[in-house]
PDB file of the backbone (N, CA, C, O) and the ligand in Angstrom, with CONECT records:
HET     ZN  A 101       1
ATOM      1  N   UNK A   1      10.607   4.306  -0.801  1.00  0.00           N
ATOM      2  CA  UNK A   1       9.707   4.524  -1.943  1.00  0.00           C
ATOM      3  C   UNK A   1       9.741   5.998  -2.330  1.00  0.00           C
ATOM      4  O   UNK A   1       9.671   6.934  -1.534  1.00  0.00           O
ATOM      5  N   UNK A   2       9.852   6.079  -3.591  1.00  0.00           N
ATOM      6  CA  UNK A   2      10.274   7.835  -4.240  1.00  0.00           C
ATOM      7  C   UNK A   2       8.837   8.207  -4.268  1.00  0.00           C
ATOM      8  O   UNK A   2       8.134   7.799  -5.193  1.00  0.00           O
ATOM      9  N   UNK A   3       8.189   9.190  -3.022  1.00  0.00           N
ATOM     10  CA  UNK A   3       6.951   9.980  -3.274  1.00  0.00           C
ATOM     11  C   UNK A   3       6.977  11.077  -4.459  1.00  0.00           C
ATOM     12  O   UNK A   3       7.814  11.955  -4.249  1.00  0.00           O
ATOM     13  N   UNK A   4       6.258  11.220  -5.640  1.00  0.00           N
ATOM     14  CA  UNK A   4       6.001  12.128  -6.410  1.00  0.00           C
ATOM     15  C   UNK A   4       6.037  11.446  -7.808  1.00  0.00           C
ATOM     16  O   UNK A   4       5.344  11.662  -8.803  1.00  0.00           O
ATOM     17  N   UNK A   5       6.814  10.763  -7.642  1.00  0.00           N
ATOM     18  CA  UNK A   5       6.332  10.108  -9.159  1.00  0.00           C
ATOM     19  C   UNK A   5       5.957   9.351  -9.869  1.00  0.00           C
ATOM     20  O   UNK A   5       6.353   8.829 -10.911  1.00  0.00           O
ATOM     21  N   UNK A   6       4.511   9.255  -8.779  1.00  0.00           N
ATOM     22  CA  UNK A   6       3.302   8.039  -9.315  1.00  0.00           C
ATOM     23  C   UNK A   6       2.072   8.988  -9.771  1.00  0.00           C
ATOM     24  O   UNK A   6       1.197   9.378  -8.998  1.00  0.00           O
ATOM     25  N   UNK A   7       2.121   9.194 -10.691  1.00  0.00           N
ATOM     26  CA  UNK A   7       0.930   9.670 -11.173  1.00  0.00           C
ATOM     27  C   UNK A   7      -0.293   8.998 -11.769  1.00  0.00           C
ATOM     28  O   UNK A   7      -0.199   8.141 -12.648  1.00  0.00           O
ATOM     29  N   UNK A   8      -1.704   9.510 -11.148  1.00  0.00           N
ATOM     30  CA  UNK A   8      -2.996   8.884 -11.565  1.00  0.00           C
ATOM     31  C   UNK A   8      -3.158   9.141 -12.862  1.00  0.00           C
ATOM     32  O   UNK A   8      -3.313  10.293 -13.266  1.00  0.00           O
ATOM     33  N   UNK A   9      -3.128   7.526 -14.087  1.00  0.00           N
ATOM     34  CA  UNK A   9      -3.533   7.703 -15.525  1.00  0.00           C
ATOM     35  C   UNK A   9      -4.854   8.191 -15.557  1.00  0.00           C
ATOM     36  O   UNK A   9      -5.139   9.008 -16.433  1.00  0.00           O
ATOM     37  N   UNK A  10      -5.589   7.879 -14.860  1.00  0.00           N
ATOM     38  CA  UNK A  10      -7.049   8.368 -14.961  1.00  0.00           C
ATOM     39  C   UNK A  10      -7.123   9.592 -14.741  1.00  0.00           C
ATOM     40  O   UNK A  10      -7.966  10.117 -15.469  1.00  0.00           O
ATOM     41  N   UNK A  11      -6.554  10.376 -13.975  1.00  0.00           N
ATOM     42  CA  UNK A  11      -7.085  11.911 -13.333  1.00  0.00           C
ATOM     43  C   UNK A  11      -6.090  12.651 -14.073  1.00  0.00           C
ATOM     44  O   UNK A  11      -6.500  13.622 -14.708  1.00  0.00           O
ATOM     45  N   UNK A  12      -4.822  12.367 -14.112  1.00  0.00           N
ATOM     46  CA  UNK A  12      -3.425  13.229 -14.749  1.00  0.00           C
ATOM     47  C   UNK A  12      -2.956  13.950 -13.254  1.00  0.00           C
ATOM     48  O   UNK A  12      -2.565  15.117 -13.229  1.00  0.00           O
ATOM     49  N   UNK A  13      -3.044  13.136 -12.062  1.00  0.00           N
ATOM     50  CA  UNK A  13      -3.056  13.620 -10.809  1.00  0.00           C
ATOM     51  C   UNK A  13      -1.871  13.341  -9.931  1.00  0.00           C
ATOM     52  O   UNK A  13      -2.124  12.253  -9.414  1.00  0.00           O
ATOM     53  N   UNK A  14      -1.068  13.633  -9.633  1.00  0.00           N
ATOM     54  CA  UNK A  14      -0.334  13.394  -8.694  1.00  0.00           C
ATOM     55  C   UNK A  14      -0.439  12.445  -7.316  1.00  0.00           C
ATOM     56  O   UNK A  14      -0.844  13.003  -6.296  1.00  0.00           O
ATOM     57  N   UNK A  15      -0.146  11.276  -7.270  1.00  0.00           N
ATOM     58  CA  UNK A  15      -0.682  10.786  -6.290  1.00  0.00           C
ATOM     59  C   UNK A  15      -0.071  11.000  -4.782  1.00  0.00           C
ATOM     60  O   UNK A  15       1.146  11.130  -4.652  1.00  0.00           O
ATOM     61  N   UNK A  16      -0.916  11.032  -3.681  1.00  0.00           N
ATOM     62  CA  UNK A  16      -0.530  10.952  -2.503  1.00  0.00           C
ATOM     63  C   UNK A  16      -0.419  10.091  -1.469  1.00  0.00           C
ATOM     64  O   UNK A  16      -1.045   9.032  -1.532  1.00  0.00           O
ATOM     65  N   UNK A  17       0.327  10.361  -0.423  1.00  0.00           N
ATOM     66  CA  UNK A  17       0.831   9.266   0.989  1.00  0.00           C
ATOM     67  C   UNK A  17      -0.279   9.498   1.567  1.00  0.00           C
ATOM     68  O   UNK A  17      -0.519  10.608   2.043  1.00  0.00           O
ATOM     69  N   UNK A  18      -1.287   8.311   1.630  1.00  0.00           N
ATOM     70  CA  UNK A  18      -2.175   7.912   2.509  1.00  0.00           C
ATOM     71  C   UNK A  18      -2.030   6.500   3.397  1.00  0.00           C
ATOM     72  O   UNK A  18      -1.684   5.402   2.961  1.00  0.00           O
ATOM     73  N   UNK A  19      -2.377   6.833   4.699  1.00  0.00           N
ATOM     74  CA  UNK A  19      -2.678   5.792   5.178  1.00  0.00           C
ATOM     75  C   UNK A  19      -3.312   4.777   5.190  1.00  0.00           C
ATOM     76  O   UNK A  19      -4.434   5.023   5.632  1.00  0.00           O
ATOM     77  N   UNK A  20      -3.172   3.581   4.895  1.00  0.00           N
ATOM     78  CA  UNK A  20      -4.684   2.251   4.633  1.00  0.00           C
ATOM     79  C   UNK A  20      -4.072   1.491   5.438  1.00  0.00           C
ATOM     80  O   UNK A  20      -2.927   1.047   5.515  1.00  0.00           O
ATOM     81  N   UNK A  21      -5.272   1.384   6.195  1.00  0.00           N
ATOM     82  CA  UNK A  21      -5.573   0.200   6.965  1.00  0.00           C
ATOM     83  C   UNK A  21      -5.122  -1.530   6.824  1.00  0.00           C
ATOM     84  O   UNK A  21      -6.298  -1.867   6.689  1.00  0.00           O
ATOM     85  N   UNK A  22      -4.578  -2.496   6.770  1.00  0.00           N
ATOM     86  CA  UNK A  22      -4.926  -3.674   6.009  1.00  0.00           C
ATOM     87  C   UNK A  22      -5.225  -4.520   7.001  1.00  0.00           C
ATOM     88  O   UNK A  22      -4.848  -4.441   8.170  1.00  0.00           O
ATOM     89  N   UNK A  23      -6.181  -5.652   6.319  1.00  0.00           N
ATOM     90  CA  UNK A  23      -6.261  -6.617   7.071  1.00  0.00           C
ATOM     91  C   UNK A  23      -5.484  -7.913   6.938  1.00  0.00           C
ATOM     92  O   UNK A  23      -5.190  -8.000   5.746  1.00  0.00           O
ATOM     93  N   UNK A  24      -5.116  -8.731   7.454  1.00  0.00           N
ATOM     94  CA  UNK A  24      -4.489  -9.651   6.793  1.00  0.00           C
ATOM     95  C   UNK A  24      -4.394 -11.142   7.989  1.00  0.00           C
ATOM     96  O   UNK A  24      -3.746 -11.073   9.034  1.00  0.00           O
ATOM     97  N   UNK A  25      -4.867 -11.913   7.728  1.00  0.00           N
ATOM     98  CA  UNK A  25      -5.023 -13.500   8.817  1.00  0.00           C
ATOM     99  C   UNK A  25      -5.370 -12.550  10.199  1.00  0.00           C
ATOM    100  O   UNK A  25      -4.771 -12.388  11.263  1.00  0.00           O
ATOM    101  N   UNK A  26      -6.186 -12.201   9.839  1.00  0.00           N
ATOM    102  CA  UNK A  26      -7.016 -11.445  11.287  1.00  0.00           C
ATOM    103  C   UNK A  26      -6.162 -10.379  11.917  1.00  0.00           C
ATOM    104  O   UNK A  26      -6.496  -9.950  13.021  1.00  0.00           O
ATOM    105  N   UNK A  27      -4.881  -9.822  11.198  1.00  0.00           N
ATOM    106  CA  UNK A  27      -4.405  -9.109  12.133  1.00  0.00           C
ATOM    107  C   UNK A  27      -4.288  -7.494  10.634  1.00  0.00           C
ATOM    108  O   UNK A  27      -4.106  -7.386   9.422  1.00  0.00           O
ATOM    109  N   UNK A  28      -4.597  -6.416  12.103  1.00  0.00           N
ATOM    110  CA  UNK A  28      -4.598  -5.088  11.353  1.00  0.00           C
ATOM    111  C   UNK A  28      -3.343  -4.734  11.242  1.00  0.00           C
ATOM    112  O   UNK A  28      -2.505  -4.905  12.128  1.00  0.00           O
ATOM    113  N   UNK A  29      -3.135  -4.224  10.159  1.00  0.00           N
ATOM    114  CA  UNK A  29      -1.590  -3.178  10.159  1.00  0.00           C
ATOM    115  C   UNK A  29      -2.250  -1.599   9.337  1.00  0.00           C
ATOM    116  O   UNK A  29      -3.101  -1.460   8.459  1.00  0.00           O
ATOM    117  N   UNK A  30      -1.602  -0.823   9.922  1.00  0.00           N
ATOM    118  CA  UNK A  30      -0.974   0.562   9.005  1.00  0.00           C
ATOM    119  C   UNK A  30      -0.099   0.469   8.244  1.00  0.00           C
ATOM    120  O   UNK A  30       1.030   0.139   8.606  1.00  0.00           O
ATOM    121  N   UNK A  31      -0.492   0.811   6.671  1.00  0.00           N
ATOM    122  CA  UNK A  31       0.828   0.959   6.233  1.00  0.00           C
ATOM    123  C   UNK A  31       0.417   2.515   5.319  1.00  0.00           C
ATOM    124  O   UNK A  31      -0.760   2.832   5.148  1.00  0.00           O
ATOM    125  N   UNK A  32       1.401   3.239   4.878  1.00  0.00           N
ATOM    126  CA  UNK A  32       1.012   4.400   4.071  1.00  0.00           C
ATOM    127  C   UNK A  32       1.406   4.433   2.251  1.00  0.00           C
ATOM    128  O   UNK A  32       2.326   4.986   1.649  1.00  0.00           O
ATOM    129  N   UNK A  33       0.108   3.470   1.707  1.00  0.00           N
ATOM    130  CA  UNK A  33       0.294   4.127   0.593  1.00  0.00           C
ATOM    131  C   UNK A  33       0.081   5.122  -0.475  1.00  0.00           C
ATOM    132  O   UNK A  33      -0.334   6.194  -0.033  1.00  0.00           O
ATOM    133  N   UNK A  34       0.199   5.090  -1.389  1.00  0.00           N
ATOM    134  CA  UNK A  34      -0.117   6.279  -2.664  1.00  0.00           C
ATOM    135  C   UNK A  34      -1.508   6.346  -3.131  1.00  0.00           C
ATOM    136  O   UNK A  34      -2.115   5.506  -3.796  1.00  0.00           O
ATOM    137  N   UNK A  35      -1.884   7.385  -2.715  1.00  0.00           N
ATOM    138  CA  UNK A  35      -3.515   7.321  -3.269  1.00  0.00           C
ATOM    139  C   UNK A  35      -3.953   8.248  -4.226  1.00  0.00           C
ATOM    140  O   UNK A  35      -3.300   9.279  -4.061  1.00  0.00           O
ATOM    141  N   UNK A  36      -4.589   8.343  -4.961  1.00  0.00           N
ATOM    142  CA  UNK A  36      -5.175   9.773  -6.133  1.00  0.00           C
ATOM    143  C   UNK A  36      -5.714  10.770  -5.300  1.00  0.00           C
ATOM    144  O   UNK A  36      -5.663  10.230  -4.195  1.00  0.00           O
ATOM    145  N   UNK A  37      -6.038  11.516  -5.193  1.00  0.00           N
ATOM    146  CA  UNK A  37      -6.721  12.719  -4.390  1.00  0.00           C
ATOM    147  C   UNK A  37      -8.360  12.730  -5.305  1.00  0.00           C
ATOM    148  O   UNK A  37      -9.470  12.706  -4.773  1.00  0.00           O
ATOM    149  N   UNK A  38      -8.200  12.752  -6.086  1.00  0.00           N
ATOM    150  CA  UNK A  38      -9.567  12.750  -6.843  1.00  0.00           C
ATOM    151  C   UNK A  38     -10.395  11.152  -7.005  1.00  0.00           C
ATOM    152  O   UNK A  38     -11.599  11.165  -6.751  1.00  0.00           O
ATOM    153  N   UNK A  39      -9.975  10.262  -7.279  1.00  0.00           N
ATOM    154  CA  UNK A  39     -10.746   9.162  -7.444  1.00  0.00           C
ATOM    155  C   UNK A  39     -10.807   8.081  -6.361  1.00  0.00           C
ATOM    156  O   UNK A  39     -11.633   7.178  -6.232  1.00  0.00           O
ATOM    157  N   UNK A  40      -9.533   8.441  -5.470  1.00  0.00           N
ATOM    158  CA  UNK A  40      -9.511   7.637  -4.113  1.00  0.00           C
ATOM    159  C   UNK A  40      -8.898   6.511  -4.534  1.00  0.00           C
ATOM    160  O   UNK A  40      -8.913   5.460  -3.894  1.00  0.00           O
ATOM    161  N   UNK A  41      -8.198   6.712  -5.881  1.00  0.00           N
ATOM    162  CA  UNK A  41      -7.489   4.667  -6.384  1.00  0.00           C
ATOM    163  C   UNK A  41      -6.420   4.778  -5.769  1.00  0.00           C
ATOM    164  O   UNK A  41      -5.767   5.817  -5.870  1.00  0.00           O
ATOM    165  N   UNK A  42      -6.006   3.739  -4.998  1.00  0.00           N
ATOM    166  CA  UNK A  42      -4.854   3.234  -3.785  1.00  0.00           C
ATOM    167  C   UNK A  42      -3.897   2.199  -5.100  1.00  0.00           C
ATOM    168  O   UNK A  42      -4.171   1.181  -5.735  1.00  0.00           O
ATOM    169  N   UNK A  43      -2.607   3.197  -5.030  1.00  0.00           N
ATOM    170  CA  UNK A  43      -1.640   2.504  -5.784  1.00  0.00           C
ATOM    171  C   UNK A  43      -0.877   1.500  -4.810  1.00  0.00           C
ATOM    172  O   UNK A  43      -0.531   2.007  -3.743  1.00  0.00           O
ATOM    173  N   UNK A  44      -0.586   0.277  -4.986  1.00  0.00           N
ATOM    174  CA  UNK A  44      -0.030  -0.777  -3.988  1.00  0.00           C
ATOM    175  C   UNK A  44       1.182  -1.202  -4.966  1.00  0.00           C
ATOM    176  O   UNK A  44       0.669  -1.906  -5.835  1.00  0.00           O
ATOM    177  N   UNK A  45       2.060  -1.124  -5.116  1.00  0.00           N
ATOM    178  CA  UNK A  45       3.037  -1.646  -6.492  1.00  0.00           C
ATOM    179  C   UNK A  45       3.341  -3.187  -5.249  1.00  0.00           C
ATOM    180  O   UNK A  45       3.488  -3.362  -4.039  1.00  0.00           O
ATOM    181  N   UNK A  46       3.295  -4.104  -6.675  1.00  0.00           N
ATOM    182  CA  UNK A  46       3.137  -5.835  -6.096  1.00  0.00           C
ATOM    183  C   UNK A  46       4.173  -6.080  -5.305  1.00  0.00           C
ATOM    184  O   UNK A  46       4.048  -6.706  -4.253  1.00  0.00           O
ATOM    185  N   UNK A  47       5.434  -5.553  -5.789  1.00  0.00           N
ATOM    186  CA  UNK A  47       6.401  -5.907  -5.049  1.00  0.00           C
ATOM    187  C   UNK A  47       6.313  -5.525  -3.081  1.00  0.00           C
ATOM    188  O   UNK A  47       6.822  -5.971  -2.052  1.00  0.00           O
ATOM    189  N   UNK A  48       5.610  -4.749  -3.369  1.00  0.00           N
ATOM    190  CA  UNK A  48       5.562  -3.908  -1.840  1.00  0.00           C
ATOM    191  C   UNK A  48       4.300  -4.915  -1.067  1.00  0.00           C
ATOM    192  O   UNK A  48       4.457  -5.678  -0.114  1.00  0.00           O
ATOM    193  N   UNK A  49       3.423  -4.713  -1.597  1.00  0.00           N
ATOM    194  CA  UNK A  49       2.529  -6.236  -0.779  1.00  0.00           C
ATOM    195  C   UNK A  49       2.775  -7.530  -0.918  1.00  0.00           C
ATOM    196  O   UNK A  49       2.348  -8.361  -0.117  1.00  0.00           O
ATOM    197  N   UNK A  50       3.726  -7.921  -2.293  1.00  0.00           N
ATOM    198  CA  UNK A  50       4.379  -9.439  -1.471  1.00  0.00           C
ATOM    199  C   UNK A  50       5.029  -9.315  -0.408  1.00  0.00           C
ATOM    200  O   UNK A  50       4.667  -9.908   0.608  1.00  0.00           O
ATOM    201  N   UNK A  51       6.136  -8.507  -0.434  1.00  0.00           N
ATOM    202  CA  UNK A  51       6.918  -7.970   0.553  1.00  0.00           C
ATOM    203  C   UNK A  51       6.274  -8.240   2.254  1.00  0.00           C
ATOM    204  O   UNK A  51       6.454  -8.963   3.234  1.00  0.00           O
ATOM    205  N   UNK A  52       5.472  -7.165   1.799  1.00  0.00           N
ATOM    206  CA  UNK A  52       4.518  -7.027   3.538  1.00  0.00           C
ATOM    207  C   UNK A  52       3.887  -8.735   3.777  1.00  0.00           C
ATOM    208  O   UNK A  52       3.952  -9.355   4.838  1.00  0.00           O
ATOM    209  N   UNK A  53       3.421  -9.128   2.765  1.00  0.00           N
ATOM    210  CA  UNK A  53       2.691 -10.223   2.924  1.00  0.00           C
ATOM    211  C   UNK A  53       3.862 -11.321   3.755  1.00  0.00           C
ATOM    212  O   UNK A  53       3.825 -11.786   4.895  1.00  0.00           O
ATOM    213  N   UNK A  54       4.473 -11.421   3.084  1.00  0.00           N
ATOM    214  CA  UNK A  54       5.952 -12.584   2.864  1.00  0.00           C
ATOM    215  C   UNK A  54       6.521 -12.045   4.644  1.00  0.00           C
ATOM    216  O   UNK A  54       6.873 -12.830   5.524  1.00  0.00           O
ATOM    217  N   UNK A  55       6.476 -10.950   4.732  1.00  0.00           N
ATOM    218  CA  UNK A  55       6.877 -10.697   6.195  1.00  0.00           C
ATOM    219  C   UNK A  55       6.146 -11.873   7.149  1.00  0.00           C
ATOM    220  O   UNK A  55       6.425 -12.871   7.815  1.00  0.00           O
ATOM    221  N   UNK A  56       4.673 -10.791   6.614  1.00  0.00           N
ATOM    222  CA  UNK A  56       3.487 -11.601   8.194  1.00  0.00           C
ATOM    223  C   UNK A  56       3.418 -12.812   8.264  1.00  0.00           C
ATOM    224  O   UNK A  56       3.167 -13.367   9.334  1.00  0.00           O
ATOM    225  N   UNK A  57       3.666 -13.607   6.917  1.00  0.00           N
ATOM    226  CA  UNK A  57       3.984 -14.981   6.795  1.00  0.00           C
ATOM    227  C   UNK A  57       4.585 -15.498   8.187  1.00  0.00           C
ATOM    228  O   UNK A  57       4.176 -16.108   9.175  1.00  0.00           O
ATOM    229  N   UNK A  58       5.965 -14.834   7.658  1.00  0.00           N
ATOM    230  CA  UNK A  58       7.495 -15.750   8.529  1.00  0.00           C
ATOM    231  C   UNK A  58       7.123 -15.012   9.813  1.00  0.00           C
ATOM    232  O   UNK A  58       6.981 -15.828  10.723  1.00  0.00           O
ATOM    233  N   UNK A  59       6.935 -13.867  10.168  1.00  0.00           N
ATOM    234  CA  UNK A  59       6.511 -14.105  12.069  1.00  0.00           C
ATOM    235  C   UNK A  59       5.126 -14.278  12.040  1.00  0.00           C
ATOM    236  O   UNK A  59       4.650 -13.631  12.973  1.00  0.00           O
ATOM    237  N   UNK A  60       4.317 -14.815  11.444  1.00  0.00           N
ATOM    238  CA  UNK A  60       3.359 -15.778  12.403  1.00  0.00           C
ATOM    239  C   UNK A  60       3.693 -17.058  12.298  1.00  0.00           C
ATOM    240  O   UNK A  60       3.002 -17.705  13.085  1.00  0.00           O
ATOM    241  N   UNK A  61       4.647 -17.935  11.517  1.00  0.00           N
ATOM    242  CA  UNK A  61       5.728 -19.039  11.691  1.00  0.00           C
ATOM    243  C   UNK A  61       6.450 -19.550  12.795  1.00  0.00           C
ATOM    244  O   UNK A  61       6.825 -20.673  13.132  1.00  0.00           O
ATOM    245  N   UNK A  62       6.571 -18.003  13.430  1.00  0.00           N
ATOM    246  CA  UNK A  62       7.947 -18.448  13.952  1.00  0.00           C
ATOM    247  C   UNK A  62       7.531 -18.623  15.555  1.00  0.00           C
ATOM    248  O   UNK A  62       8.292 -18.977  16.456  1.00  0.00           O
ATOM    249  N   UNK A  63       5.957 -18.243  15.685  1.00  0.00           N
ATOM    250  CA  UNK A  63       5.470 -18.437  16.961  1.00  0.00           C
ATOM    251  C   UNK A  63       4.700 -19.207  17.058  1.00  0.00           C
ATOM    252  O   UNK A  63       4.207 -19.451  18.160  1.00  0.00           O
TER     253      UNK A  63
HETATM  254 ZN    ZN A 101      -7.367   9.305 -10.104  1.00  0.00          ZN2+
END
Protein backbone atom coordinates (compact mmCIF):
# COMPACT_ATOMS: atom_id res chain seq x y z
CA UNK A 1 0.00 0.00 0.00
CA UNK A 2 1.61 3.51 -1.27
CA UNK A 3 1.74 5.57 2.24
CA UNK A 4 1.33 9.37 1.37
CA UNK A 5 -1.16 9.61 -0.97
CA UNK A 6 -4.34 9.39 0.84
CA UNK A 7 -5.33 12.54 1.76
CA UNK A 8 -8.20 13.67 4.33
CA UNK A 9 -11.11 15.56 2.03
CA UNK A 10 -12.31 16.94 5.16
CA UNK A 11 -9.10 18.34 6.86
CA UNK A 12 -6.81 18.82 3.44
CA UNK A 13 -4.55 16.46 5.72
CA UNK A 14 -2.27 13.98 4.95
CA UNK A 15 -3.22 10.80 6.25
CA UNK A 16 -1.31 8.46 8.55
CA UNK A 17 -0.18 4.60 9.41
CA UNK A 18 -2.10 3.80 12.39
CA UNK A 19 -2.66 0.85 14.07
CA UNK A 20 -6.51 -0.51 14.59
CA UNK A 21 -7.39 -3.06 16.36
CA UNK A 22 -10.20 -5.35 14.56
CA UNK A 23 -12.53 -7.55 15.70
CA UNK A 24 -13.83 -10.09 13.63
CA UNK A 25 -15.92 -13.81 14.60
CA UNK A 26 -14.45 -13.25 18.04
CA UNK A 27 -10.99 -13.13 17.03
CA UNK A 28 -8.61 -9.81 17.42
CA UNK A 29 -6.16 -8.84 14.74
CA UNK A 30 -3.70 -5.77 14.23
CA UNK A 31 -3.68 -4.40 11.20
CA UNK A 32 -2.13 -0.74 10.33
CA UNK A 33 -4.28 1.53 8.63
CA UNK A 34 -4.46 5.21 7.28
CA UNK A 35 -5.85 7.54 9.66
CA UNK A 36 -6.32 11.63 9.56
CA UNK A 37 -4.30 13.11 12.36
CA UNK A 38 -6.94 15.71 12.97
CA UNK A 39 -10.38 14.06 12.83
CA UNK A 40 -9.28 10.46 13.72
CA UNK A 41 -11.30 9.13 10.22
CA UNK A 42 -9.70 5.55 9.60
CA UNK A 43 -9.36 5.16 5.78
CA UNK A 44 -9.99 1.19 5.10
CA UNK A 45 -10.05 1.07 1.05
CA UNK A 46 -12.77 -2.08 0.45
CA UNK A 47 -10.57 -3.98 -1.36
CA UNK A 48 -8.17 -4.34 1.65
CA UNK A 49 -10.99 -5.50 4.19
CA UNK A 50 -12.55 -7.93 1.77
CA UNK A 51 -9.22 -9.12 1.40
CA UNK A 52 -8.52 -9.50 5.26
CA UNK A 53 -12.05 -10.63 5.67
CA UNK A 54 -11.96 -13.39 2.74
CA UNK A 55 -8.62 -14.54 4.48
CA UNK A 56 -10.21 -15.20 8.13
CA UNK A 57 -12.96 -16.81 6.26
CA UNK A 58 -10.80 -19.70 4.56
CA UNK A 59 -8.58 -20.46 7.83
CA UNK A 60 -11.33 -20.68 10.12
CA UNK A 61 -12.66 -23.32 7.28
CA UNK A 62 -10.01 -25.14 7.14
CA UNK A 63 -10.00 -26.14 10.91
ZN1 LIG B 1 -9.64 14.62 8.63
Amino acid sequence: MAIGKFICHKCDKKLEPENIVLEYLGRRMTHQFLSCPECKLIYIPEEIVEGKIHQVEIALEDK
